[in-house]
C-alpha positions as CSV (number, residue, x, y, z in Angstrom):
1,X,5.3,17.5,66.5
2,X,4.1,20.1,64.1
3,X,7.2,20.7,62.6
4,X,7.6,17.2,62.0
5,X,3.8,16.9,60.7
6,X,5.1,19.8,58.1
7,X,8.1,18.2,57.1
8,X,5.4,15.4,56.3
9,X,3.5,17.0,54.4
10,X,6.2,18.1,52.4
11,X,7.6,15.4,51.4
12,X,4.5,13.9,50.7
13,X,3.6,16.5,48.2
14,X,7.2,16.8,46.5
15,X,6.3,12.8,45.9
16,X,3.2,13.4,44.7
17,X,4.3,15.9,42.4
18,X,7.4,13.6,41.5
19,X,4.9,11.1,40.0
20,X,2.9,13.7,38.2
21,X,5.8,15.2,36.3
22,X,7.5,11.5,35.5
23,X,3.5,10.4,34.4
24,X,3.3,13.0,32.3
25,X,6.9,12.8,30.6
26,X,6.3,9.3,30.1
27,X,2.7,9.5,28.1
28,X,4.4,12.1,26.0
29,X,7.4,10.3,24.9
30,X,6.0,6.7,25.1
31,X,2.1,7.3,24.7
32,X,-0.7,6.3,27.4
33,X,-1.0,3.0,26.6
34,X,2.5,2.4,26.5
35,X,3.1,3.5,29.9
36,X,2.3,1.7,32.9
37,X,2.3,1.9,36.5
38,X,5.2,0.3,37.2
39,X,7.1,3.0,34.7
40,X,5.8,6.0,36.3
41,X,6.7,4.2,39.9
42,X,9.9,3.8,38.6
43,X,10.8,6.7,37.3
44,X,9.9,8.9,40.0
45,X,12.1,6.2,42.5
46,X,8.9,5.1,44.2
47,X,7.4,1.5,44.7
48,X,4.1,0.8,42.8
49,X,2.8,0.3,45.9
50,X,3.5,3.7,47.0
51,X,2.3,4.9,43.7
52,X,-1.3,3.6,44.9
53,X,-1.2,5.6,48.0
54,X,-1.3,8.9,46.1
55,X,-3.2,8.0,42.7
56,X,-6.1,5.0,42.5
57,X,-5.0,4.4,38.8
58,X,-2.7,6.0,36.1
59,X,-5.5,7.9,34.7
60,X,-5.8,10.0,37.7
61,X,-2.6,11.3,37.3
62,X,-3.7,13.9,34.7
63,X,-6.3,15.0,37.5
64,X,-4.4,15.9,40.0
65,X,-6.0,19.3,41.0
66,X,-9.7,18.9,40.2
67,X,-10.5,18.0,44.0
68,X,-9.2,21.0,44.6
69,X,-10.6,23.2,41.6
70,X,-13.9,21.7,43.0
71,X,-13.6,22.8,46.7
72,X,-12.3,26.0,45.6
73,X,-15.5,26.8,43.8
74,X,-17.5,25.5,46.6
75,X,-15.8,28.2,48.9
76,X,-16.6,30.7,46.7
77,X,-20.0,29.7,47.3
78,X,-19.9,29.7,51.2
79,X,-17.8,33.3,50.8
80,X,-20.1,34.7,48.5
81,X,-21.1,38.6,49.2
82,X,-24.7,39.8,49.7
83,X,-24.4,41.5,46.3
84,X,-23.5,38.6,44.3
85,X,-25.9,36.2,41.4
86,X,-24.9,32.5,41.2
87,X,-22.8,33.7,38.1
88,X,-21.3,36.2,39.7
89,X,-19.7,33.7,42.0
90,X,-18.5,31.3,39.4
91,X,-16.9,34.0,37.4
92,X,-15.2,34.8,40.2
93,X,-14.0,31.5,41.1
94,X,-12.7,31.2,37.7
95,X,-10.8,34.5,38.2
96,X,-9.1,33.3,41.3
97,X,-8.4,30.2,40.1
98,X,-6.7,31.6,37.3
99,X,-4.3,34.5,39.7
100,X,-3.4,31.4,42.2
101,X,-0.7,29.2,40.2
102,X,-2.2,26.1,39.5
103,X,-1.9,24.8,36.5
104,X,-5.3,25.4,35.3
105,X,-4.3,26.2,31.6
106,X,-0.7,24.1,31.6
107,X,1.1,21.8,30.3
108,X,-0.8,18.9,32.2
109,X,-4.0,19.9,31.2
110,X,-2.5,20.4,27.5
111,X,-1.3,16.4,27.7
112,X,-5.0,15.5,29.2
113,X,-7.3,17.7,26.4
114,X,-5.4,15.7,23.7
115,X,-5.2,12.6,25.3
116,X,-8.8,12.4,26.5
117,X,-9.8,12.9,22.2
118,X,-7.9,9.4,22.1
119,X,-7.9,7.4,24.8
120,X,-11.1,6.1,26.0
121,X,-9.9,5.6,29.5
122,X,-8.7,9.4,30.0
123,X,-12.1,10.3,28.0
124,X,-14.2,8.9,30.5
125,X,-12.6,9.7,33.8
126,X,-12.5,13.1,32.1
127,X,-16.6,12.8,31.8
128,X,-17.0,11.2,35.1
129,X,-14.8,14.2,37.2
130,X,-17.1,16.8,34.9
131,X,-20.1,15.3,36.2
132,X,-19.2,14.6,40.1
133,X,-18.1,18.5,39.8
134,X,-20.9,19.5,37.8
135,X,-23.3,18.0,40.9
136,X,-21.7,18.8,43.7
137,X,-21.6,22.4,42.9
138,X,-25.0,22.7,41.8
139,X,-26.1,21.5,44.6
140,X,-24.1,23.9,46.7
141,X,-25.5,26.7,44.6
142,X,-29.2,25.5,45.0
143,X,-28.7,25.5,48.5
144,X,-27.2,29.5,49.0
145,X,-30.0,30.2,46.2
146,X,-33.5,28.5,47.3
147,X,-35.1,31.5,46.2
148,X,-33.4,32.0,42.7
149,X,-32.3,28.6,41.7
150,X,-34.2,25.2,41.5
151,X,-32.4,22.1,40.8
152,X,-33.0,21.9,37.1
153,X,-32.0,25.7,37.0
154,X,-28.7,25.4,39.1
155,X,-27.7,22.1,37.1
156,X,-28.1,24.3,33.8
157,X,-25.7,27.4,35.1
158,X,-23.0,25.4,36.5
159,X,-23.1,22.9,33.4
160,X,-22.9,25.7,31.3
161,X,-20.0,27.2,33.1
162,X,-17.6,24.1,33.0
163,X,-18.7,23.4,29.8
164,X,-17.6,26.9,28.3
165,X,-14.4,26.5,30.3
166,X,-13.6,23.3,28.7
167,X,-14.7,24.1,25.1
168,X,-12.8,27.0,25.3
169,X,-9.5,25.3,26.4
170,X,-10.0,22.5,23.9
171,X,-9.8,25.1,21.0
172,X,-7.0,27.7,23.0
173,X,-4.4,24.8,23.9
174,X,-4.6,23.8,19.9
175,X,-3.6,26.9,18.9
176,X,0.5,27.5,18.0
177,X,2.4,28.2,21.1
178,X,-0.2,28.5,23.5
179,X,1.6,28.1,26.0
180,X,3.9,30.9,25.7
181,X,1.9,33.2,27.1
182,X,-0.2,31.7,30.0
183,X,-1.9,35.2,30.8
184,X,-3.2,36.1,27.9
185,X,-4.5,31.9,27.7
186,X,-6.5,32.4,30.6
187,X,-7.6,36.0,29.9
188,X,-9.0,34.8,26.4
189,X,-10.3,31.7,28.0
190,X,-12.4,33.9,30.7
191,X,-13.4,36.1,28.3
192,X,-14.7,33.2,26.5
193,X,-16.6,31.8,29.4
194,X,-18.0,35.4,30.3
195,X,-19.6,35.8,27.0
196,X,-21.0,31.9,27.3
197,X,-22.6,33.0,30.1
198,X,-24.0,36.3,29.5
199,X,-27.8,35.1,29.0
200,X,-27.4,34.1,33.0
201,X,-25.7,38.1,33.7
202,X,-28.4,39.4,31.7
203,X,-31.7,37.5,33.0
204,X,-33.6,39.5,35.2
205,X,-33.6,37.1,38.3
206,X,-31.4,34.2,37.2
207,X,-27.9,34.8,37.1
């Protein structure tokens, strides 16, 4: 049974990522708008039926880890040593995020960034996921920080810290073969949101 549950599992993610990589190949050479469902479906040898099962619309395909960028950040929060400031802990995240593989600074988030300046769908499920994220972790961070944080507080930090990271990548994935070189993208692009934040790692109290 649990061999059979992983093989599952497998294939459910090789399929998933089948329609991610055909999405994305499609709104490059044809553009958003001239890409539907039914292409993507069919071009990863799915049914658009199927399709549904792992996306709720074709915008969500150029999302496909924020759930996880979100929960990852949350566990930081649960993991967080007795030493460390709110900051401390989203720095971190970053970090790990950045030495796990995802694609955090890739091609797919390359496609969205540009995509997102143009299409007003992609814009505002970009704005929406930003502010679900931007909640839920606040929230989070209030709660391991009653003493440090109030809501107003937390909401600042943690909009701060996604904001950096996504100003920064706006102007790093423009740049001439930025993509060479992922390491040095996300090193520059943490270095960035470091410095964004340094008011919190300075305030006595706050970060």
């Amino acid at each position: 049974m649990v061999g059979s549950s992983l093989l599952w599992e497998r294939k459910r993610e090789r399929t998933r990522q089948a329609v991610i990589d055909a999405a994305v190949d499609l709104f490059r050479r044809h553009g958003y708008e001239g890409t539907t469902v039914a292409d993507i479906a069919a071009a990863a040898e799915i049914g658009t039926r199927t399709f549904f099962s792992y996306f709720a619309s074709k915008e969500d395909v150029l999302f496909p880890e924020n759930d996880a960028r979100v929960a990852a950040v949350l566990a930081a929060i649960e993991t967080r040593r007795p030493d460390e400031r709110p900051v401390d802990i989203l720095l971190r995240a970053l970090r790990e995020a950045n030495g796990s593989g995802t694609e955090l600074a890739g091609p797919t988030t390359l496609l969205r960034l540009r995509l997102a300046r143009t299409v007003p769908a992609v814009r505002g499920k970009a704005l929406q996921m930003q502010a679900d994220a931007s909640t839920a972790i606040a929230r989070r961070l209030r709660a391991a920080f009653p003493d440090r944080l109030d809501a107003v507080r937390a909401a600042a930090l943690v909009g701060a810290f996604l904001g950096a990271v996504t100003g920064a990548l706006q102007v790093l994935l423009d740049e001439p073969g930025a993509l060479d070189d992922p390491g040095r993208l996300q090193r520059r692009m943490r270095e960035a949101t470091e410095s964004a934040l340094r008011p919190w790692v300075t305030a006595t109290g706050s970060g």
